[in-house]
N, C-alpha and C positions, 0 to 999 in steps of 0.2 A: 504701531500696535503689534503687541506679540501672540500668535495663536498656537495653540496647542496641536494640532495638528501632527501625526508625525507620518514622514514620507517615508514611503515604502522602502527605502534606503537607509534611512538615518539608525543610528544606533540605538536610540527608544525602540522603533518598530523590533528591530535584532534582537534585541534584550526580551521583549514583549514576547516574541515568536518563541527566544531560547525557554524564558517560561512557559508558558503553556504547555510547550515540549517535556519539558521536564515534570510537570502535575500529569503528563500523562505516562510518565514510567513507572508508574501504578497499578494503571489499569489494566485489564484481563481483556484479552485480544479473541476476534471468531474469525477465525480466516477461512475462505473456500477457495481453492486453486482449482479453476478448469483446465485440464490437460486434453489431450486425444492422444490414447495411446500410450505407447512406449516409444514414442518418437525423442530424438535428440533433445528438441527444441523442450521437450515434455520434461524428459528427465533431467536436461540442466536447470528448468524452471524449479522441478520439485527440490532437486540438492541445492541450488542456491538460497531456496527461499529457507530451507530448513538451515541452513548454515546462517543467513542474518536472523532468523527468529530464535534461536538459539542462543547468540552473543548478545541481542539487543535485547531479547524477551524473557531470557532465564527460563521459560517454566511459564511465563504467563501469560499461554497462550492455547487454543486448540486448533487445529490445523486440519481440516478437511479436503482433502485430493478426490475430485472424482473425473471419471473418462468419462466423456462426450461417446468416445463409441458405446462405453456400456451402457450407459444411462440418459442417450438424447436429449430426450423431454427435459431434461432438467435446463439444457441449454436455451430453451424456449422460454422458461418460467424466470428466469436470472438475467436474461435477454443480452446471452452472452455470441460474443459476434466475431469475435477471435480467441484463438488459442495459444499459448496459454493467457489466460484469466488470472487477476486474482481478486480476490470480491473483500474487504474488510469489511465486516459487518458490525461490530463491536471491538473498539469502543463507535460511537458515531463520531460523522458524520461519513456513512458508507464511501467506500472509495473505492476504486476499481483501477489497476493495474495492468495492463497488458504488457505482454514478452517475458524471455526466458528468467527473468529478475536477476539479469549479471549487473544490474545497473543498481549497486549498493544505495547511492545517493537518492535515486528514483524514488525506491523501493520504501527506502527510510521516510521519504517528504510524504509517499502515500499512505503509512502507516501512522503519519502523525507523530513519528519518534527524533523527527527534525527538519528546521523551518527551510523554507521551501528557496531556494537558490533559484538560477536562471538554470534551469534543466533545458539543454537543446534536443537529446536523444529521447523513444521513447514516446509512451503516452502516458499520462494522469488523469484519470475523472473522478471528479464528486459529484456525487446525487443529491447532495442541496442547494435548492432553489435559493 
């Protein structure tokens, strides 16, 4: 008996993942990057993130940087828990990125602008249940 099923490995799922990816280089991106500061860690998060949203995004994106020293409270309402942050808000499903975003590959799977590999470095979360 033959099932449709396809393993997370197999080249359906690949195919499958490469589309989706692709219906979403359409879409208009909300990014919020939480930094602290003018710290190293801060400013290579801000110039790296603006260099792949640039190449990957063209233009279709808005990108909000805000510091944790200036603006705390915001850290509490976003329940953000390291720095840097980055929070995708739109398109869905929310995703949250943490570190300096040197990690092109990371960065890209959290954005939904390509399918998700064996990432060993780094963290990833979505907020759908």
């Amino acid at each position: 008996m033959h099932n449709n099923i396809e393993e997370p490995g197999s080249r359906a799922a690949s195919a499958a993942l490469e589309q989706e990816a692709a219906t979403r280089s359409h879409d208009h991106y909300v990014l919020r990057l939480y930094v602290t500061g003018t710290t190293p860690k801060s400013i290579r998060a801000i110039n790296n993130l603006k260099v792949i949203c640039d190449k990957h995004l063209d233009g279709r994106y808005e990108l909000e940087v805000i510091d944790l020293y200036q603006q705390p409270q915001l850290a509490q309402g976003s329940q953000i828990v390291a720095a840097p942050t980055l929070i995708k808000q739109l398109p869905e499903p929310i995703r949250r990125i943490i570190g300096d975003m040197s990690n092109t590959e990371k960065v890209l799977v959290g954005l939904d602008l390509k399918p998700q590999a064996n990432l060993n470095s780094g963290r990833l979360e979505s907020d759908e249940e």
